[in-house]
Each structure stands twice: as C-alpha cells, then as structure tokens.
N, CA, C and O atoms as a CHARMM CRD file, in Angstrom:
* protein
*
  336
    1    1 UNK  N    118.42700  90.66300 113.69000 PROA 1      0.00000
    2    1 UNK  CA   119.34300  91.57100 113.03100 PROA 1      0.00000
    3    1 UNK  C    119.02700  93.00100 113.48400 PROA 1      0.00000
    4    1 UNK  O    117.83800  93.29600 113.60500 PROA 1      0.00000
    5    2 UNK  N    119.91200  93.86600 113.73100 PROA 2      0.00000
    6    2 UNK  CA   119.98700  94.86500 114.08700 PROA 2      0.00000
    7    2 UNK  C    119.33800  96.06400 113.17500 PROA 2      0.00000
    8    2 UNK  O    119.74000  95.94600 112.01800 PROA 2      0.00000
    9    3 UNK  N    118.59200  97.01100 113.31700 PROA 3      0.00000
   10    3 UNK  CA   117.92800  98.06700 112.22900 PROA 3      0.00000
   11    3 UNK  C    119.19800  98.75000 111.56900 PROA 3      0.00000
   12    3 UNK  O    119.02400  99.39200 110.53300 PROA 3      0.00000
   13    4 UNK  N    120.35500  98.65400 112.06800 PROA 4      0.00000
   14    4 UNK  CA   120.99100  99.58200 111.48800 PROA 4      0.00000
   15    4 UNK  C    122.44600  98.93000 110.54400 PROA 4      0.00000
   16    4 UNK  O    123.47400  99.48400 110.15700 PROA 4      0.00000
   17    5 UNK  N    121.85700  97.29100 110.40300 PROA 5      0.00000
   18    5 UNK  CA   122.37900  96.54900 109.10500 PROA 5      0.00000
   19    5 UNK  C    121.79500  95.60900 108.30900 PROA 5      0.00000
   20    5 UNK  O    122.24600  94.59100 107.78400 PROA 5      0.00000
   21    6 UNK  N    120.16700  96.37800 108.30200 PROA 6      0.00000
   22    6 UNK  CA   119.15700  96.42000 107.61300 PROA 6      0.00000
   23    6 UNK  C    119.61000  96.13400 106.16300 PROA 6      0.00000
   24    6 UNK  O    120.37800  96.94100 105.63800 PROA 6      0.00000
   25    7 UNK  N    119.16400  94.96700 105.42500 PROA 7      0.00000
   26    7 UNK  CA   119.46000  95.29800 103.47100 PROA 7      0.00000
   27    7 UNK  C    118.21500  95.87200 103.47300 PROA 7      0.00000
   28    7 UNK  O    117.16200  95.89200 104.11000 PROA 7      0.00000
   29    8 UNK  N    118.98400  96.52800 102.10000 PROA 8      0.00000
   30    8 UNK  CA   117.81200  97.06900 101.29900 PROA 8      0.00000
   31    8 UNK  C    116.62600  96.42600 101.24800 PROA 8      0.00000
   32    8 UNK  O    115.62100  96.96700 101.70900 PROA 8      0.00000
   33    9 UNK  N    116.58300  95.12600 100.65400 PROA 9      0.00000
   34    9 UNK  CA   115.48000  94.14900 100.61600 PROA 9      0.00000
   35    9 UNK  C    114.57400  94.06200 101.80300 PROA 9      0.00000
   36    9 UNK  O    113.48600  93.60300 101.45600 PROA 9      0.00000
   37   10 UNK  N    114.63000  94.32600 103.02200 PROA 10     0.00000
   38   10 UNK  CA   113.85500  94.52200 103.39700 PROA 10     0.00000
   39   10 UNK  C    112.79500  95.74300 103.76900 PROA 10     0.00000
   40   10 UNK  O    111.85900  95.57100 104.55000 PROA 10     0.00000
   41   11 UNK  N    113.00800  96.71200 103.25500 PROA 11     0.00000
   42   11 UNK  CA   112.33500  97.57000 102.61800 PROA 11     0.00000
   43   11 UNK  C    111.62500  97.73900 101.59600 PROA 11     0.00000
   44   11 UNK  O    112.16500  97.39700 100.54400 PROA 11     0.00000
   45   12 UNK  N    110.39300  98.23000 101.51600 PROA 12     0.00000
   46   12 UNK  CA   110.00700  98.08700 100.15700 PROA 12     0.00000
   47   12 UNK  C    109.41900  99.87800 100.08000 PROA 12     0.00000
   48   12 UNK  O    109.16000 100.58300 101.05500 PROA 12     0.00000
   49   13 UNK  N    109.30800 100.37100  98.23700 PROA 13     0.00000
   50   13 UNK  CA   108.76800 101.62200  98.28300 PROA 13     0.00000
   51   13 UNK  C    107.41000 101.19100  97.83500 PROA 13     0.00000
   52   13 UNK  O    107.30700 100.11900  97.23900 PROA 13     0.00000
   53   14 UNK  N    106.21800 102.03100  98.09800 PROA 14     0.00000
   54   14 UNK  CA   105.19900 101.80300  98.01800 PROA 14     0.00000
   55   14 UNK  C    104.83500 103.57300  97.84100 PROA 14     0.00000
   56   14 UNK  O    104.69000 104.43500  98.70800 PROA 14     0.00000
   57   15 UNK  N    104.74300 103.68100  95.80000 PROA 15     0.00000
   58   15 UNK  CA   104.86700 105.02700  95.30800 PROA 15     0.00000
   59   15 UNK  C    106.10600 106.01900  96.24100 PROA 15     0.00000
   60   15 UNK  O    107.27100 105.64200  96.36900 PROA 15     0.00000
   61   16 UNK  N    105.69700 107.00300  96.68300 PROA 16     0.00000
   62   16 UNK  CA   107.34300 107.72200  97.44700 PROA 16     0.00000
   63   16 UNK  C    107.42100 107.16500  98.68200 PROA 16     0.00000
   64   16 UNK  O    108.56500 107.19100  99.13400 PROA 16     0.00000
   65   17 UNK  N    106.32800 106.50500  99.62300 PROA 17     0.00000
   66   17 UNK  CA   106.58700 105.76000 100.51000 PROA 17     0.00000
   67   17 UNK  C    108.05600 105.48300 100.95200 PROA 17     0.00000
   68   17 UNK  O    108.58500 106.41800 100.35000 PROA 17     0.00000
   69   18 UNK  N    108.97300 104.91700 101.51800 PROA 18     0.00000
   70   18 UNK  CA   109.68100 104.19000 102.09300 PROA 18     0.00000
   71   18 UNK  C    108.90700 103.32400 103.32600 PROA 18     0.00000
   72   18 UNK  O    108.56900 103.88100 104.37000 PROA 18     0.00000
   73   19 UNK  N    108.68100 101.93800 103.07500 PROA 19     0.00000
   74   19 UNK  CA   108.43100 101.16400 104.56000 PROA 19     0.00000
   75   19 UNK  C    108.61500 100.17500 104.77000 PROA 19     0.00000
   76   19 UNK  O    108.80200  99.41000 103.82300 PROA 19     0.00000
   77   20 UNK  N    108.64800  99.77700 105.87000 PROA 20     0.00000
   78   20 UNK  CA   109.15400  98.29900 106.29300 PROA 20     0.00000
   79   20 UNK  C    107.94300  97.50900 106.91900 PROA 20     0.00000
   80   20 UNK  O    107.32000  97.88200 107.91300 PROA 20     0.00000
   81   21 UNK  N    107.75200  96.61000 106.35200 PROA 21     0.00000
   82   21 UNK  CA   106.14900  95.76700 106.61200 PROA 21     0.00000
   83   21 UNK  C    105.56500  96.68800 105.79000 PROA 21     0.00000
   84   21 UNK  O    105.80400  97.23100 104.71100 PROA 21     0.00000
   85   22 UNK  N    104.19400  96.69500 107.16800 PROA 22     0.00000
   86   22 UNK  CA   103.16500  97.91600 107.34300 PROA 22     0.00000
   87   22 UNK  C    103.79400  99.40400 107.61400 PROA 22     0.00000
   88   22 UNK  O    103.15400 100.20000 106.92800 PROA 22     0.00000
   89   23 UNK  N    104.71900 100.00500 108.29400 PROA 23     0.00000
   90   23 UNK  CA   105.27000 100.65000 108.49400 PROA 23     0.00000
   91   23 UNK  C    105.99900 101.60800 107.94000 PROA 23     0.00000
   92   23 UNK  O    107.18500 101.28700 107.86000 PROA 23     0.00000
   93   24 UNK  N    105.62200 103.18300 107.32300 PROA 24     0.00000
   94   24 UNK  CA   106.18200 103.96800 106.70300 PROA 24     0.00000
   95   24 UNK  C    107.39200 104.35700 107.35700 PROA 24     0.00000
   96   24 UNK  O    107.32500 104.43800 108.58300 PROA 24     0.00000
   97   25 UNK  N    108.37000 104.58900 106.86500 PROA 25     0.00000
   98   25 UNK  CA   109.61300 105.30800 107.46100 PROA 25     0.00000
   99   25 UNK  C    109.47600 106.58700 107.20100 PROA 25     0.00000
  100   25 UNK  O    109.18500 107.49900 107.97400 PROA 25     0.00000
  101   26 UNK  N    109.75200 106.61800 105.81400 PROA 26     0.00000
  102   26 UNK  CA   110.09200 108.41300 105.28000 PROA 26     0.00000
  103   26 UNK  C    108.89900 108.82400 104.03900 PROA 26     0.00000
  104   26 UNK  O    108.13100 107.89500 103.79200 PROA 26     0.00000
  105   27 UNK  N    108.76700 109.57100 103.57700 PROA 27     0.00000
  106   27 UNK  CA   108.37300 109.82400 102.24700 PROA 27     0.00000
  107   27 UNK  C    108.99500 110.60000 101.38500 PROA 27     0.00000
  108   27 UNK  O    109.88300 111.30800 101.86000 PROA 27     0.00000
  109   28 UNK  N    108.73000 110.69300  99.94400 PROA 28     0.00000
  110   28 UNK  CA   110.10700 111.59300  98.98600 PROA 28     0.00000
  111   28 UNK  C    108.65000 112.73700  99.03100 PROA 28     0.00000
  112   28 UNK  O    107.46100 112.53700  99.28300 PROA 28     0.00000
  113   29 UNK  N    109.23700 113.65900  98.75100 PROA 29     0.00000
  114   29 UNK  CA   108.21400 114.54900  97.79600 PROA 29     0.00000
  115   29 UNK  C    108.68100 115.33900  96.84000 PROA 29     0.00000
  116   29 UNK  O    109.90500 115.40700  96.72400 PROA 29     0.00000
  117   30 UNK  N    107.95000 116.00300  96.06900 PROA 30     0.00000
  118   30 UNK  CA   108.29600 116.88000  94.94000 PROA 30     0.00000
  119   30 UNK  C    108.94400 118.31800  95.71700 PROA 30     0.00000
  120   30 UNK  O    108.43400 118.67600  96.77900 PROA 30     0.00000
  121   31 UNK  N    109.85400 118.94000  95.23800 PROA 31     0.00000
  122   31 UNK  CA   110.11400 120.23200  95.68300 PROA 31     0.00000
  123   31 UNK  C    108.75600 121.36800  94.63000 PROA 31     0.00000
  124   31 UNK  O    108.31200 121.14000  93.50400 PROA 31     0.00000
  125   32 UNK  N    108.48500 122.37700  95.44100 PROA 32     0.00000
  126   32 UNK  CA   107.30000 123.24500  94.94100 PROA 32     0.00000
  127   32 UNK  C    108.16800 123.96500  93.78900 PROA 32     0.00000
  128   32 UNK  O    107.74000 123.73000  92.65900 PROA 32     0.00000
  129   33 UNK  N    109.29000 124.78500  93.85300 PROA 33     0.00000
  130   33 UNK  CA   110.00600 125.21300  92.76200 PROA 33     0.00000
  131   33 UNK  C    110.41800 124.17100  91.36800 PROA 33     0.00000
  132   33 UNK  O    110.15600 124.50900  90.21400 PROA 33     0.00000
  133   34 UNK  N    111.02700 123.01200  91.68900 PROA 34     0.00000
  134   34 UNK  CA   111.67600 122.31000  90.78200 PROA 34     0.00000
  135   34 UNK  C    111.13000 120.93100  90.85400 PROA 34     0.00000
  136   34 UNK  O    111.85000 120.00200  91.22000 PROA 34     0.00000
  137   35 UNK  N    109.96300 120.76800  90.54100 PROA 35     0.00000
  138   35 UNK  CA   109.38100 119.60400  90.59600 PROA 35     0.00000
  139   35 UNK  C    109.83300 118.55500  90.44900 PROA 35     0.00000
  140   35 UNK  O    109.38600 117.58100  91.05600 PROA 35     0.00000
  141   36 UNK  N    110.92900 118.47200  89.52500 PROA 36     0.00000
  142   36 UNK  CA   111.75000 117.42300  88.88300 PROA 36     0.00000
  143   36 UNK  C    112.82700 116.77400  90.19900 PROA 36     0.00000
  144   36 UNK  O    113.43500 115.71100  90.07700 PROA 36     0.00000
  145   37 UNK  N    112.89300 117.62700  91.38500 PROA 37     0.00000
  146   37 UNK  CA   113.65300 117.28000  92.14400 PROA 37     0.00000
  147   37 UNK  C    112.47000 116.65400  93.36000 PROA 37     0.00000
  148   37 UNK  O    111.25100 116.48500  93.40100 PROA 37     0.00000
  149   38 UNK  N    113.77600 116.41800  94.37500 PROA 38     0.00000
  150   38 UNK  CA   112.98600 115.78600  95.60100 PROA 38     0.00000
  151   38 UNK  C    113.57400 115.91400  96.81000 PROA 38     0.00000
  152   38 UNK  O    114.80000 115.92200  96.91400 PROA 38     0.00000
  153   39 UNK  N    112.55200 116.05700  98.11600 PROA 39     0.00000
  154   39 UNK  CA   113.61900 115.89400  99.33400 PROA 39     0.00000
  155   39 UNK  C    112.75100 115.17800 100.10200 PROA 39     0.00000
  156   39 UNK  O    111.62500 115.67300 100.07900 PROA 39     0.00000
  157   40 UNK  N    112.85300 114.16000 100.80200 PROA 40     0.00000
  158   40 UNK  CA   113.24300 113.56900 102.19800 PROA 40     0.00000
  159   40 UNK  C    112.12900 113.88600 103.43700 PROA 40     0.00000
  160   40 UNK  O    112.63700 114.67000 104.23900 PROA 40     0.00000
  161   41 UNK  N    111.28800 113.64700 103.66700 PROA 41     0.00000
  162   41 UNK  CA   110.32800 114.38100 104.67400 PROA 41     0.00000
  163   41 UNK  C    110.51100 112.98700 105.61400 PROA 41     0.00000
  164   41 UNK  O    110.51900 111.82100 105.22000 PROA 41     0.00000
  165   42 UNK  N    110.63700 113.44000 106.81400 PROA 42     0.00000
  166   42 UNK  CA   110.83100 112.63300 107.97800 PROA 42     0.00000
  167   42 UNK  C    109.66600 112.88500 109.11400 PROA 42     0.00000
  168   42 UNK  O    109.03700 113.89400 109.43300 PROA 42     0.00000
  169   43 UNK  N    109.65300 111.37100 109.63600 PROA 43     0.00000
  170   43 UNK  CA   108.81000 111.77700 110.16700 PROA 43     0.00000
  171   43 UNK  C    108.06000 112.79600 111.09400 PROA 43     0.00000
  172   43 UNK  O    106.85300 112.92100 111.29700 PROA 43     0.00000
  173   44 UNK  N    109.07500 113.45100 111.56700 PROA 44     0.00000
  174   44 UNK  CA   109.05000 114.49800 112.30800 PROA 44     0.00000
  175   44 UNK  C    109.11800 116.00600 111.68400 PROA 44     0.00000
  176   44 UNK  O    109.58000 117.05000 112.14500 PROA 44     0.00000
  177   45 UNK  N    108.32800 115.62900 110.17300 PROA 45     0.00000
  178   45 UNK  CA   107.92800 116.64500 109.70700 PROA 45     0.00000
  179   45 UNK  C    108.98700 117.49600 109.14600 PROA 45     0.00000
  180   45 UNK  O    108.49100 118.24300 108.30300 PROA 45     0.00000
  181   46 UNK  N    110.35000 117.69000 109.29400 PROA 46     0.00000
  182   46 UNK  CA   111.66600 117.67200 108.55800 PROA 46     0.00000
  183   46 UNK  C    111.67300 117.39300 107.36800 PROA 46     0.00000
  184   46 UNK  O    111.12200 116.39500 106.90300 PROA 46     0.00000
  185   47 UNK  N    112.47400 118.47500 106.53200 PROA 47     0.00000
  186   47 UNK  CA   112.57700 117.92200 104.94200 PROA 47     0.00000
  187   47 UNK  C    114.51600 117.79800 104.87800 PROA 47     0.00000
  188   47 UNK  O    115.44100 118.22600 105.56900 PROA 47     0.00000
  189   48 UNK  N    114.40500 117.12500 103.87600 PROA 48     0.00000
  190   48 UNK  CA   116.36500 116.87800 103.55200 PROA 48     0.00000
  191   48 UNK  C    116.58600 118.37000 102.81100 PROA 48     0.00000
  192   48 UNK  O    115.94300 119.37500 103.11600 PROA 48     0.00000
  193   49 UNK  N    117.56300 118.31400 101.83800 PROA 49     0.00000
  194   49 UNK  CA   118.18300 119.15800 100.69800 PROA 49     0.00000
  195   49 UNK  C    117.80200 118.15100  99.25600 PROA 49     0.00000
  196   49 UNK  O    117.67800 116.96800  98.93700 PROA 49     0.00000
  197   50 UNK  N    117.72100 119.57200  98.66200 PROA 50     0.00000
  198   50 UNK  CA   116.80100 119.03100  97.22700 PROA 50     0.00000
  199   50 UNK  C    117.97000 118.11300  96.80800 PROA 50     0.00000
  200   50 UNK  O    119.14700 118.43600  96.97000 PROA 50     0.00000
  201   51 UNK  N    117.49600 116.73500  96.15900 PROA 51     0.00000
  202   51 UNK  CA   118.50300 116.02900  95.02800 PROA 51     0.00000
  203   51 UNK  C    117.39000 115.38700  94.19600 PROA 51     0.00000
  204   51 UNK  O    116.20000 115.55800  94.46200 PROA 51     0.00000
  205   52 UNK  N    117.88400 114.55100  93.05600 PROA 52     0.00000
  206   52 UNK  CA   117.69500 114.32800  92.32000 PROA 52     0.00000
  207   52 UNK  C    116.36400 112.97500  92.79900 PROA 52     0.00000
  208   52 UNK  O    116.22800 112.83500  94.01400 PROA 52     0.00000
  209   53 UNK  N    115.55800 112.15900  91.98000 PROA 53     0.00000
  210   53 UNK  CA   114.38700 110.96900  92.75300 PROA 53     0.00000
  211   53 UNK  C    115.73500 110.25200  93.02900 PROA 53     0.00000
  212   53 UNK  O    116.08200 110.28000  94.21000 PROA 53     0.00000
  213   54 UNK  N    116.61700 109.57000  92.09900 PROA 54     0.00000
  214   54 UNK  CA   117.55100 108.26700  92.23600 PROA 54     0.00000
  215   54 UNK  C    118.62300 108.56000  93.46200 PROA 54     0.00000
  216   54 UNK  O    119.12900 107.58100  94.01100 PROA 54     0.00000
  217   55 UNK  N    118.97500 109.87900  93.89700 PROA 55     0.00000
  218   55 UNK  CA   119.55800 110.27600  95.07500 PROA 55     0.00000
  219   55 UNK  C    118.97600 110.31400  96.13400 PROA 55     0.00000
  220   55 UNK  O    119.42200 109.89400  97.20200 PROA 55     0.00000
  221   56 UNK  N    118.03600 110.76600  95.97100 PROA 56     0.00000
  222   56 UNK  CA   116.80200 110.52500  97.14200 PROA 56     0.00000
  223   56 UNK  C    116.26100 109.27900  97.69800 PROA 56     0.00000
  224   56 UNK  O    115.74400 109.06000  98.79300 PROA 56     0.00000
  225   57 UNK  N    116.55500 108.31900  96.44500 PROA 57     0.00000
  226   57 UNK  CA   116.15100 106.86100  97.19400 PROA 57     0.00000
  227   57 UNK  C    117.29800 105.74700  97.68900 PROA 57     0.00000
  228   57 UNK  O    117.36700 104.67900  98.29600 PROA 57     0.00000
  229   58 UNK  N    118.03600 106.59200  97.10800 PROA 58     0.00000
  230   58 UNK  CA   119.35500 105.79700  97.37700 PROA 58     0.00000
  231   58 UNK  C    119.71400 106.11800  98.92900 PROA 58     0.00000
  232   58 UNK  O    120.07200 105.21800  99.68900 PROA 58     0.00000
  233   59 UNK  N    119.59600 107.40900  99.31900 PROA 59     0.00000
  234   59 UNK  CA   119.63700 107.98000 100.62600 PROA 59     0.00000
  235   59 UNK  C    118.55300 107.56200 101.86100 PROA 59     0.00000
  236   59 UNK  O    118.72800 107.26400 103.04300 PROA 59     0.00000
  237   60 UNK  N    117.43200 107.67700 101.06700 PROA 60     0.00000
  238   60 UNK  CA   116.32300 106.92300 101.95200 PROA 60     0.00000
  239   60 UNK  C    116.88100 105.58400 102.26400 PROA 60     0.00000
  240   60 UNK  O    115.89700 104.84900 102.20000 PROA 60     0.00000
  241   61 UNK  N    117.55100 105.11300 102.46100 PROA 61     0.00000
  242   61 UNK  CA   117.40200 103.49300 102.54300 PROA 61     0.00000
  243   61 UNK  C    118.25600 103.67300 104.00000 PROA 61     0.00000
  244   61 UNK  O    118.04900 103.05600 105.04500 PROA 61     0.00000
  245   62 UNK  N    119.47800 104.91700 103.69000 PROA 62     0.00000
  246   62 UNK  CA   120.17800 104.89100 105.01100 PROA 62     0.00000
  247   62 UNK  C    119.71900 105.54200 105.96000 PROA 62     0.00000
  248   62 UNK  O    119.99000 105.26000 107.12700 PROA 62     0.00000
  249   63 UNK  N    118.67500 106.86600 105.49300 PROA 63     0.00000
  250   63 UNK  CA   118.36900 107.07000 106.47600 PROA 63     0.00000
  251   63 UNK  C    116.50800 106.17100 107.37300 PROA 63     0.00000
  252   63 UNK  O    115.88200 106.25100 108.42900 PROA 63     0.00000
  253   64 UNK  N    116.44200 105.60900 106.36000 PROA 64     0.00000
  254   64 UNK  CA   115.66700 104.80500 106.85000 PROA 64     0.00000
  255   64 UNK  C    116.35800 103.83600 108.16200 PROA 64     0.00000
  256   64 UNK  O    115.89900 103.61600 109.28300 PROA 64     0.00000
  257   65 UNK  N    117.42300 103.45100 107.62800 PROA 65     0.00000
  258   65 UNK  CA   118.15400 102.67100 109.02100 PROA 65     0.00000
  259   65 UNK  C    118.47400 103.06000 110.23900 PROA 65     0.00000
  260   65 UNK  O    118.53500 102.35800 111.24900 PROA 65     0.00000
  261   66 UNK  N    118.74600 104.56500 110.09200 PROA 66     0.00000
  262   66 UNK  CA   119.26500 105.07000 111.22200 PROA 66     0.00000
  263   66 UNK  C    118.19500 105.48900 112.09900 PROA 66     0.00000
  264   66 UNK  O    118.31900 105.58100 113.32100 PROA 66     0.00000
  265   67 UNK  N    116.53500 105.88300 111.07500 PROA 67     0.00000
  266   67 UNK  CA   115.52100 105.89800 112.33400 PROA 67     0.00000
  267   67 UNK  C    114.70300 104.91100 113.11400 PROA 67     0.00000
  268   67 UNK  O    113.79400 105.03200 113.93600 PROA 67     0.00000
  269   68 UNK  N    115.43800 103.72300 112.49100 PROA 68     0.00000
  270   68 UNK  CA   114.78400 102.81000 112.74300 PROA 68     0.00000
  271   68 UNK  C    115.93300 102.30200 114.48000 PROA 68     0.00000
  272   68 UNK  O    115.59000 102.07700 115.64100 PROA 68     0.00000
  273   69 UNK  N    117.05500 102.31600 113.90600 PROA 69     0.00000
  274   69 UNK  CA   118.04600 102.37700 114.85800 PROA 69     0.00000
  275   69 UNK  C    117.66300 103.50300 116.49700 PROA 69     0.00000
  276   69 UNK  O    117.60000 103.41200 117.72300 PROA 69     0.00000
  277   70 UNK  N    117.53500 104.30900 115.58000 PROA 70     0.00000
  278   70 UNK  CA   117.73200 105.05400 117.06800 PROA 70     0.00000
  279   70 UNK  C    116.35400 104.96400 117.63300 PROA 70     0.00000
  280   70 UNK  O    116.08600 105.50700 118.70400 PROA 70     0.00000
  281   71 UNK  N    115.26200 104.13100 116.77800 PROA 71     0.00000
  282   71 UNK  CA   113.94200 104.34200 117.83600 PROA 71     0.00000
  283   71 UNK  C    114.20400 103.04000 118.94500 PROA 71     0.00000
  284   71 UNK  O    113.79400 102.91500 120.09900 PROA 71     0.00000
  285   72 UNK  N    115.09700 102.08900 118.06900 PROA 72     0.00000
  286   72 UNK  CA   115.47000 101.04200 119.11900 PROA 72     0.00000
  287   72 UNK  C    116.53600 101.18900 119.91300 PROA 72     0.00000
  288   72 UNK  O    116.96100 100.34600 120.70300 PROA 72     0.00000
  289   73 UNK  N    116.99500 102.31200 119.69700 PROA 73     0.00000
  290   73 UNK  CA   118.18200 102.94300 120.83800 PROA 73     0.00000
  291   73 UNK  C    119.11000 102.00600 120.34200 PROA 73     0.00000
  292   73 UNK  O    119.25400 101.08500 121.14600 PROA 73     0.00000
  293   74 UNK  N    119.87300 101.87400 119.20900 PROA 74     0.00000
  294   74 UNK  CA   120.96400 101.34700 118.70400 PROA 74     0.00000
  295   74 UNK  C    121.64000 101.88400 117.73800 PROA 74     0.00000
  296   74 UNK  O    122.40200 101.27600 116.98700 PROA 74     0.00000
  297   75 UNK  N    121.34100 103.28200 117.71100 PROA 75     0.00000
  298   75 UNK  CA   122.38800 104.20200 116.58200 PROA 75     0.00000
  299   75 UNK  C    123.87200 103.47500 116.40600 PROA 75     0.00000
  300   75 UNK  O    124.61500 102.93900 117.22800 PROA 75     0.00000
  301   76 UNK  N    124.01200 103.75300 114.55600 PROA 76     0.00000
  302   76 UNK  CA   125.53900 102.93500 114.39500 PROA 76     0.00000
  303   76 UNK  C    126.62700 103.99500 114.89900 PROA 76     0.00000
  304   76 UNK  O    127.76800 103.80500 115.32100 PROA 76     0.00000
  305   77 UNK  N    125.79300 105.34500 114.69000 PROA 77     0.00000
  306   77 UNK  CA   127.17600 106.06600 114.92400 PROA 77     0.00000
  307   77 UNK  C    127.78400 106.31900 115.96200 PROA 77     0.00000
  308   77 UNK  O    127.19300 106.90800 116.86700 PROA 77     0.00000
  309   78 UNK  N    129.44400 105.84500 116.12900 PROA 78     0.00000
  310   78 UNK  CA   130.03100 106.27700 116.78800 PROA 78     0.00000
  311   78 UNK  C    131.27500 107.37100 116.59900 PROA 78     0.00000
  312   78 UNK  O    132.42100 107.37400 117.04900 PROA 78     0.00000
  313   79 UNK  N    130.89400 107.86000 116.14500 PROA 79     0.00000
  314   79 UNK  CA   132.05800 109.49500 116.08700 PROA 79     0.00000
  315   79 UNK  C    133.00500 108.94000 114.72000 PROA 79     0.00000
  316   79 UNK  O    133.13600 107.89700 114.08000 PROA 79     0.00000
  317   80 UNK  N    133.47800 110.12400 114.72000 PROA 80     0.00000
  318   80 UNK  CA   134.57000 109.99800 112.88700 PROA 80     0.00000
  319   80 UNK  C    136.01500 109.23700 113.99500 PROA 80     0.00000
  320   80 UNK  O    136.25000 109.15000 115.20100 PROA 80     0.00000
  321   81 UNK  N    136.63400 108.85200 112.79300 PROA 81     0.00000
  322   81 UNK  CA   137.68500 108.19800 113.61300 PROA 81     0.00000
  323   81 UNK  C    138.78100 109.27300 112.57600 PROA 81     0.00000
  324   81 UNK  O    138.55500 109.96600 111.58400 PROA 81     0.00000
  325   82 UNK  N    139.67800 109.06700 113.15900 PROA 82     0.00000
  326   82 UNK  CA   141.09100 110.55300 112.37800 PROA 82     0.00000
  327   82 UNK  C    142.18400 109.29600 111.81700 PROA 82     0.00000
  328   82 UNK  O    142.07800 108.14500 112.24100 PROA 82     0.00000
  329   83 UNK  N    143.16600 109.67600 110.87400 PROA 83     0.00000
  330   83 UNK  CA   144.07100 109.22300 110.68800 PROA 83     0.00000
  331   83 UNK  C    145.91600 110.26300 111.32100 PROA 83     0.00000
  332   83 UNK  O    146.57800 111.19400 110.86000 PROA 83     0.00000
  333   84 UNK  N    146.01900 109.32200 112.58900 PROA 84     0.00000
  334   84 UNK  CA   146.95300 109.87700 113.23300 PROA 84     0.00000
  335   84 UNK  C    148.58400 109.20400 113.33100 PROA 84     0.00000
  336   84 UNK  O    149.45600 109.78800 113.97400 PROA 84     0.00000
C-alpha cells in the first residue's frame, strides 16, 4: 500500500509523538505563549500554525502521509483541478 493511503490505524501516537512502527514522523508541541494550544514540528525542524491538540492530531495523520509519501517519491498531489 502506498504511504499516501495510509489509515489512520497504522499509526500510532506515543505521548505527542506521531509514528509508524519504530519510526517518528512529526511531534505536537505546546505553543510558549498559549500553552493550551499546539503546532506541528516536522522533521525538518518546521513548526505548523497554532490550533487546538484535537486539530493538531487530526492534521498530523495527513501530514504524516504526505512525508512519508514524498520520502518514497510518491506525493498524492497533483495540482487543484477547476470547475470549467
């Protein structure tokens, strides 16, 4: 199966973790101002935009797919499509 139609289920969180196996994808963290919130730290040291933990994990899951995708060089995206 392809990384980038990944279920959820095969992911698991392990505390803010996101990973697959052994394998961390992402982590959540606390924002320093609003603790109550969270963003997204990638591996490449990148943070998202603050949202809420339940937005944040809901989001992790896709973007968990897509880095998993493009490390296997199989990104889903192919461009917006228009209604013409």
């Amino acid at each position: 199966m392809d990384a980038a139609r990944l279920p959820r289920s095969a992911f698991t969180w392990r505390g803010r973790d996101l990973c697959q196996g052994n394998r961390k994808i992402l982590t959540l963290v606390p924002d320093e101002a609003f603790p109550h919130m969270f963003r997204i730290r990638y591996p490449n040291g990148w943070t998202s935009t603050l949202a809420n933990l339940a937005r944040c994990k809901d989001a992790g899951y896709a973007h968990a797919r897509l880095l998993l995708a493009e490390s296997a060089a199989e990104a889903p995206y192919r461009g917006e499509r228009t209604n013409t």
